[in-house]
N, CA and C of each residue as an Amber inpcrd file, in Angstrom:
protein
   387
 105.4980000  61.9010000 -66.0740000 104.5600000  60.9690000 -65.4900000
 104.4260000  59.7710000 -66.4180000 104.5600000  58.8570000 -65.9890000
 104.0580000  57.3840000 -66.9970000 102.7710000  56.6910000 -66.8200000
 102.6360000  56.2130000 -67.5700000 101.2910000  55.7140000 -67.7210000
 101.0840000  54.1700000 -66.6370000 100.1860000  53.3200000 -66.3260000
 100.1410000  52.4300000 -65.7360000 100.8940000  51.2330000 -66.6560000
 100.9940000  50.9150000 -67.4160000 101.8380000  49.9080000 -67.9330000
 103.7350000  50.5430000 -68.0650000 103.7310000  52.0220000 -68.2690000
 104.6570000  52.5670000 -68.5360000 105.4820000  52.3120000 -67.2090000
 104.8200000  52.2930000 -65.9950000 105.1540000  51.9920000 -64.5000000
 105.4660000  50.5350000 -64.4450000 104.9500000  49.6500000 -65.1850000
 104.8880000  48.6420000 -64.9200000 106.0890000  47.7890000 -65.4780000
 106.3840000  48.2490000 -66.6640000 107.4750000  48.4110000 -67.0560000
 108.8120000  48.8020000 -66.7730000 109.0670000  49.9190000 -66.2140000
 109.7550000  50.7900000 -65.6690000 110.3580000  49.5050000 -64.2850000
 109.1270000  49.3070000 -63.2260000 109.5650000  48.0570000 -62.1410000
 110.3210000  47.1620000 -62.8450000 109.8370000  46.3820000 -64.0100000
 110.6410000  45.9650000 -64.2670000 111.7780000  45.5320000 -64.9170000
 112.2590000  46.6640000 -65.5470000 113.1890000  46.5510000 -65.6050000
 114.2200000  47.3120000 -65.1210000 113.7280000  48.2700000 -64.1440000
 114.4120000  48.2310000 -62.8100000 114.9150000  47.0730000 -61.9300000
 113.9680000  46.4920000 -61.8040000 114.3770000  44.8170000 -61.1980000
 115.5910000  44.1100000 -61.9220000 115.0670000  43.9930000 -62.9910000
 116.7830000  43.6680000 -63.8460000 117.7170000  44.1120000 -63.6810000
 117.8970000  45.4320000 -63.7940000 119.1260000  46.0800000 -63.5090000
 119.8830000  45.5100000 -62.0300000 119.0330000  45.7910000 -61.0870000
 119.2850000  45.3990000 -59.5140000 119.8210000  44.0270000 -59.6780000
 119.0410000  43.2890000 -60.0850000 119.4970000  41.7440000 -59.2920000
 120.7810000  41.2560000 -60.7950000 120.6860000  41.6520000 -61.9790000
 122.0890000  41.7590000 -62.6680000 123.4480000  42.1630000 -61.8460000
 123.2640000  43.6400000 -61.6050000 124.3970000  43.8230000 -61.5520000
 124.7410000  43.6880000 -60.1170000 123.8550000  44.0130000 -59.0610000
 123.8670000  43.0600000 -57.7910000 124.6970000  41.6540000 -57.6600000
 124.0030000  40.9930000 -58.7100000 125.0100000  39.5960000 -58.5520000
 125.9950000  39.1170000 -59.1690000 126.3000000  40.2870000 -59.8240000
 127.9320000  40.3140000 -60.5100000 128.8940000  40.5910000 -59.3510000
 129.8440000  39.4260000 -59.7540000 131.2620000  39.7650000 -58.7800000
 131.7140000  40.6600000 -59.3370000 131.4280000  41.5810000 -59.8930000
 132.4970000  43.1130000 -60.5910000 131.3680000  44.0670000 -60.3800000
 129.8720000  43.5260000 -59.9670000 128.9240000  44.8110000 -59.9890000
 129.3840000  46.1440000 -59.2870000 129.3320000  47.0710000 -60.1550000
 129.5950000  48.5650000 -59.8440000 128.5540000  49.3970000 -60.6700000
 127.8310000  49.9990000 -59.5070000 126.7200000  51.0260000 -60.8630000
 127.0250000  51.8960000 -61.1400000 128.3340000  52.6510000 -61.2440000
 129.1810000  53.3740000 -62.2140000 130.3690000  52.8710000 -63.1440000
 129.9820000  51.4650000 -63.4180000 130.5620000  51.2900000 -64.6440000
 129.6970000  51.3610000 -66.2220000 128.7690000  51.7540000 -65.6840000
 127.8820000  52.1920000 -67.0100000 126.8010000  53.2810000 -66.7200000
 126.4690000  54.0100000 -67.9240000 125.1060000  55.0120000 -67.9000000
 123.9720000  54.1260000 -67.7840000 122.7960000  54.8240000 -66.6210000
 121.5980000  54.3140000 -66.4070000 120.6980000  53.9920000 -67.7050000
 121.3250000  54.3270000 -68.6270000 120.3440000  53.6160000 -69.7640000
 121.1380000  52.4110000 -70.6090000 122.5890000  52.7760000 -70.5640000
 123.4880000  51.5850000 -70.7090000 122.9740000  50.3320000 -70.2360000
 123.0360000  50.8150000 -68.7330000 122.5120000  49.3960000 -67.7860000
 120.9340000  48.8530000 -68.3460000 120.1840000  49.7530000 -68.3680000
 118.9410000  48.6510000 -68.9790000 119.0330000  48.4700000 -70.7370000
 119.7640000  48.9760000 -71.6460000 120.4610000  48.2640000 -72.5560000
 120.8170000  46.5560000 -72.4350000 121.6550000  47.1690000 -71.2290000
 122.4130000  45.5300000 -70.8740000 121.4400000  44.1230000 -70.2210000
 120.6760000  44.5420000 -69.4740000 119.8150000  44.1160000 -68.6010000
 118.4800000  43.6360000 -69.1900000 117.9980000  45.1070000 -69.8180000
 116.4710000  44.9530000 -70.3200000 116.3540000  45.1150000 -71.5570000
 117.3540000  45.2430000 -72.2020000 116.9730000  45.4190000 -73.5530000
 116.4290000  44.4970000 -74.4190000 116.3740000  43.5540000 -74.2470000
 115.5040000  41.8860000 -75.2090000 114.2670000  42.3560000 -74.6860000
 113.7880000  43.1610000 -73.7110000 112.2060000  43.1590000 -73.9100000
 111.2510000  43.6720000 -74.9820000 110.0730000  43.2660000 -75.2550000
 109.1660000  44.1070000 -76.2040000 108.7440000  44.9330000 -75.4770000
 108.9790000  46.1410000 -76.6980000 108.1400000  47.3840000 -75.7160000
 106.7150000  47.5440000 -76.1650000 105.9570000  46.7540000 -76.9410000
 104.7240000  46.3850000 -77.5180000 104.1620000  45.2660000 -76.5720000
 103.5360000  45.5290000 -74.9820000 102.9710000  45.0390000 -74.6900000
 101.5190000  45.4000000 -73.8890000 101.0330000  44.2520000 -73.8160000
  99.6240000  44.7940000 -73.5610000  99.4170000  44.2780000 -71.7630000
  98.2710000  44.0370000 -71.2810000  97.6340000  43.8490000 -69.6870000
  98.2850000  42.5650000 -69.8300000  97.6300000  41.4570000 -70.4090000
  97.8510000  40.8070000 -69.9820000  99.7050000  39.8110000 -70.0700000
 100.3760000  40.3220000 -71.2890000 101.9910000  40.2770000 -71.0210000
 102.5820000  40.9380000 -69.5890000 102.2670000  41.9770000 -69.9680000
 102.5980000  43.1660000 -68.4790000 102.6130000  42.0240000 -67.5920000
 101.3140000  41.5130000 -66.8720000 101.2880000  41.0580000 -65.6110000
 102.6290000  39.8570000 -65.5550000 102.1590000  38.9070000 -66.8210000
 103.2340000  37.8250000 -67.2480000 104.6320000  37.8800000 -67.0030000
 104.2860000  39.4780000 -67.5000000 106.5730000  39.3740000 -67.1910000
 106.6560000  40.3760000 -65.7420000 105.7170000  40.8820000 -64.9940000
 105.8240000  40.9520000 -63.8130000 106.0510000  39.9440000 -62.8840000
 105.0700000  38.8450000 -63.0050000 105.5900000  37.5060000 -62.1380000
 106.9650000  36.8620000 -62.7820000 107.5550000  37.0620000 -64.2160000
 108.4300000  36.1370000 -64.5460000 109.8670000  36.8810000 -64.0010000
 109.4040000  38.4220000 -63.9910000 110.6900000  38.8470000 -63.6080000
 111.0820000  38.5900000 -62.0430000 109.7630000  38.4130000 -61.3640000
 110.0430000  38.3940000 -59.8890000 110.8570000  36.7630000 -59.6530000
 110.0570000  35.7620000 -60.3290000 110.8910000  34.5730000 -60.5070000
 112.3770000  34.5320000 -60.5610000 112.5130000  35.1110000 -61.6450000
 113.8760000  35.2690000 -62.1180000 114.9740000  36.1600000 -61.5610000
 114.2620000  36.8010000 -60.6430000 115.2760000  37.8050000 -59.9420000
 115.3360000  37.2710000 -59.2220000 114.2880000  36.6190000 -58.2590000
 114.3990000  35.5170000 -56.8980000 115.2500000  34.3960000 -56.8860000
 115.5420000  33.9680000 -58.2860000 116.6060000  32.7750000 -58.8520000
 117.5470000  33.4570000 -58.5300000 117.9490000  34.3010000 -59.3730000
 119.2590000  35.3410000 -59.4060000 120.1560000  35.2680000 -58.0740000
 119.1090000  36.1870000 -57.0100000 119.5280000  36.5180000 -55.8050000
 119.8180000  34.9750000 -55.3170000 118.9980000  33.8460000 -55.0560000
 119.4340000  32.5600000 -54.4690000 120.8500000  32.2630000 -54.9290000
 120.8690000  32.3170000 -56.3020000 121.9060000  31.6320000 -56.7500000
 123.5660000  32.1040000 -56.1800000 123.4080000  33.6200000 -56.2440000
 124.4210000  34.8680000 -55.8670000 124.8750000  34.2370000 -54.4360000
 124.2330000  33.8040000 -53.6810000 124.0580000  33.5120000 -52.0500000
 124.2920000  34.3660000 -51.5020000 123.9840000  34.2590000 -50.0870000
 124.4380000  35.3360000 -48.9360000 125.4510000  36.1950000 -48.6840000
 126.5490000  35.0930000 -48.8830000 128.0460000  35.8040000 -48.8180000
 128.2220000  36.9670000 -49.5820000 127.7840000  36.5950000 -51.1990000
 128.1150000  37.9970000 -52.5570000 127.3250000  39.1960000 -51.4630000
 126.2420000  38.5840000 -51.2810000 125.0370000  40.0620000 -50.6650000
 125.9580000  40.7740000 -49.8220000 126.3850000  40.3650000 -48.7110000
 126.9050000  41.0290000 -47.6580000 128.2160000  42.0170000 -48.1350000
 128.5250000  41.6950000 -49.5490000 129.9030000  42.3430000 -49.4110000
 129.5100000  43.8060000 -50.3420000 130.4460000  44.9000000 -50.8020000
 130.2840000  45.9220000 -51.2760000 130.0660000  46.2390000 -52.5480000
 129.6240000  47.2250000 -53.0760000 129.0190000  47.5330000 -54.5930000
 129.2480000  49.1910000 -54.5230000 129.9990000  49.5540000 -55.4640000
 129.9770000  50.7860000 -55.5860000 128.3300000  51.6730000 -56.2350000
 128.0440000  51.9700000 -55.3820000 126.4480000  53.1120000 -55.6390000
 126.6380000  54.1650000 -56.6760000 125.3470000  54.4170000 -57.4260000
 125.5890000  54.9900000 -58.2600000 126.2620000  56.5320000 -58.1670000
 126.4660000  57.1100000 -56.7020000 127.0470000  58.0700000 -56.4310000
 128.0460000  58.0680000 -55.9480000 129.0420000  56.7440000 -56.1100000
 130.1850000  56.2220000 -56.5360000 130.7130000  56.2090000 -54.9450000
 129.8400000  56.2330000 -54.2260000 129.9410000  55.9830000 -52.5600000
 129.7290000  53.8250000 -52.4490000 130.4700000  53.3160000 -51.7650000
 130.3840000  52.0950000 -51.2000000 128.9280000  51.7120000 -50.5120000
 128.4930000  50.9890000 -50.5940000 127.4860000  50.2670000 -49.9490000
 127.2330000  48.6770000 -50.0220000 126.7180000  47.9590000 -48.7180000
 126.4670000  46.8270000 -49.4110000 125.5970000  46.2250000 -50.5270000
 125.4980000  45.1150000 -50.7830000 124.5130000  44.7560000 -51.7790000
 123.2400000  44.9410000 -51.3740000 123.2150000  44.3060000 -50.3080000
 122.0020000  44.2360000 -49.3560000 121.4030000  45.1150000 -49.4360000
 122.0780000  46.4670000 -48.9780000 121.3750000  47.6820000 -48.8040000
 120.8680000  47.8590000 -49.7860000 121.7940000  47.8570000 -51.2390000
 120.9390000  48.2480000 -52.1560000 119.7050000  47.2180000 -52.7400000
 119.7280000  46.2750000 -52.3980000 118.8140000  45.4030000 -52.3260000
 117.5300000  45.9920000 -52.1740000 117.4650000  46.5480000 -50.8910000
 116.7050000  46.8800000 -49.9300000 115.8740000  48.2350000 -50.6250000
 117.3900000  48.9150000 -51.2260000 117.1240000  50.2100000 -52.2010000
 115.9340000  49.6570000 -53.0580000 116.3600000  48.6320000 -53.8130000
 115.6970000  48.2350000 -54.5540000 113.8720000  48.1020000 -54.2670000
 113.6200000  47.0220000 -53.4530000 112.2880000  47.3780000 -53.1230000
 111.8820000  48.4610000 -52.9580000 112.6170000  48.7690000 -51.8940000
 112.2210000  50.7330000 -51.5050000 111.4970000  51.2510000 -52.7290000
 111.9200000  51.0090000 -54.1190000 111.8790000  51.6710000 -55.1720000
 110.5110000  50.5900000 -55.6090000 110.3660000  49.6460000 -56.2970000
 109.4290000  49.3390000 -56.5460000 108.1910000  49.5290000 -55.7170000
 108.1860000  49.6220000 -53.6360000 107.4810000  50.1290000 -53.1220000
 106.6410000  51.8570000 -53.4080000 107.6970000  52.3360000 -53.9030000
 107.0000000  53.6930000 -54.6770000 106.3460000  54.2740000 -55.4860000
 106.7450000  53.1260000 -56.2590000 105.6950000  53.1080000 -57.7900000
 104.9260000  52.1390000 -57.2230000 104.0920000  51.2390000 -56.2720000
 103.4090000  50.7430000 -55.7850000 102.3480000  51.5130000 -55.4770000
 102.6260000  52.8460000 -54.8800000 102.4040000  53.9280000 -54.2780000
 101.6390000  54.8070000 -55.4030000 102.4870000  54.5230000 -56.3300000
 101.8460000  55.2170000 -57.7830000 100.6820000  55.1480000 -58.6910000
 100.8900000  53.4390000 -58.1680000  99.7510000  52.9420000 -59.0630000
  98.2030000  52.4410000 -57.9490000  98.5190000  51.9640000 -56.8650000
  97.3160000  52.6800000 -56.0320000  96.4260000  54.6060000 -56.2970000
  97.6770000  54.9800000 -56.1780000  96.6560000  56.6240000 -56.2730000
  96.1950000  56.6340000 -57.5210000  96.9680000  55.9940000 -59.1130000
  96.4790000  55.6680000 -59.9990000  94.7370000  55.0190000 -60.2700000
  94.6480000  54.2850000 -59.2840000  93.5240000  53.0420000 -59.1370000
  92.3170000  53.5520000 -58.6340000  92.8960000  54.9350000 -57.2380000
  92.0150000  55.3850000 -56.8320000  91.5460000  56.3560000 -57.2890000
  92.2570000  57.0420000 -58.4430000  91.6540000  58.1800000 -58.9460000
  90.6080000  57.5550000 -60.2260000  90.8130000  56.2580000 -60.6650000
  89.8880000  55.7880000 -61.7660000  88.7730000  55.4540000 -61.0220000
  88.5940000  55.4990000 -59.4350000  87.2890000  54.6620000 -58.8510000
  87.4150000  53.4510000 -58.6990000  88.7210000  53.0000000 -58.7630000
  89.3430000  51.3530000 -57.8400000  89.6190000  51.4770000 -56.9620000
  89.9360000  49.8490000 -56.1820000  90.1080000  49.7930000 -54.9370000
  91.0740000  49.1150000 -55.0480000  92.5780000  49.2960000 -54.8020000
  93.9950000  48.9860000 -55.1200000  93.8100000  47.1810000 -54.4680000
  93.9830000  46.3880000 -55.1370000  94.6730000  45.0260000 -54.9640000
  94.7990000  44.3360000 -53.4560000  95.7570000  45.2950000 -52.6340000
  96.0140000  45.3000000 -51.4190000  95.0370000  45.3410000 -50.6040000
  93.9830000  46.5250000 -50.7380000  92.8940000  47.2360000 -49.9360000
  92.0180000  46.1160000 -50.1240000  91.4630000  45.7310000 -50.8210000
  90.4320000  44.3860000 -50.8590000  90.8510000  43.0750000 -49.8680000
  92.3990000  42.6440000 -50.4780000  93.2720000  41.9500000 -49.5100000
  92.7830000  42.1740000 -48.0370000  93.0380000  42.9830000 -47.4010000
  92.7990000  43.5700000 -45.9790000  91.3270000  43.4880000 -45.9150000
  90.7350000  43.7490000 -46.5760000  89.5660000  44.0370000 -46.5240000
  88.2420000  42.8500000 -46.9970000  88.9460000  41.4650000 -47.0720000
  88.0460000  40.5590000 -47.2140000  87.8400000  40.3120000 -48.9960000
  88.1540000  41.4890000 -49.7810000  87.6230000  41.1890000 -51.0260000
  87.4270000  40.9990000 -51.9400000
């Protein structure tokens, strides 16, 4: 289990990994071990951070992955990437993988929020507050 920054972390540099090797014309996620890849990807981060960095390199990574993907264009997306279970898929899909995945730990840190006696981010959103 990780902690709420440990999650927060974890997104992103999950996100790195994705939109790296996603927008490599050679991306294959069996050309390296899953810790290789955030070696490659995430490794310049500090792992000494606090609330308010966390949030910082949450929006900077979303920036920067959103660059990434623009830059890659449509065409790279549509074409194939070997999956880490060395099965074909498009980029896209795993794209898609991708949120999927940060949607979960989304998931994580709501039940997180609600077990401290918060009201998750979203829920206020909807809810006027």
């Amino acid at each position: 289990m990780r902690t709420v920054a440990g999650l927060a972390r974890h997104i992103v540099e999950s996100g790195m990994v994705m939109a790296g090797e996603l927008t490599r014309q050679d991306g294959n996620f069996t050309r390296k071990s899953y810790p290789a890849f955030l070696k490659e990807y995430a490794g310049g981060l500090d792992p000494r951070q606090d609330k308010a960095s966390l949030i910082r390199l949450l929006k900077r990574s979303l920036k920067d992955g959103t660059a990434t993907f623009k830059t890659a264009g449509d065409v790279l997306m549509l074409q194939q990437i070997t999956q880490f279970n060395g099965e074909p898929a498009t980029r896209l899909s795993w794209m898609s993988h991708g949120v999927a995945h940060e949607e979960y730990h989304r998931g994580q840190l709501c039940v997180y929020a609600r077990l401290l006696g918060l009201v998750p981010a979203l829920t206020k959103l909807i809810h006027g507050g």
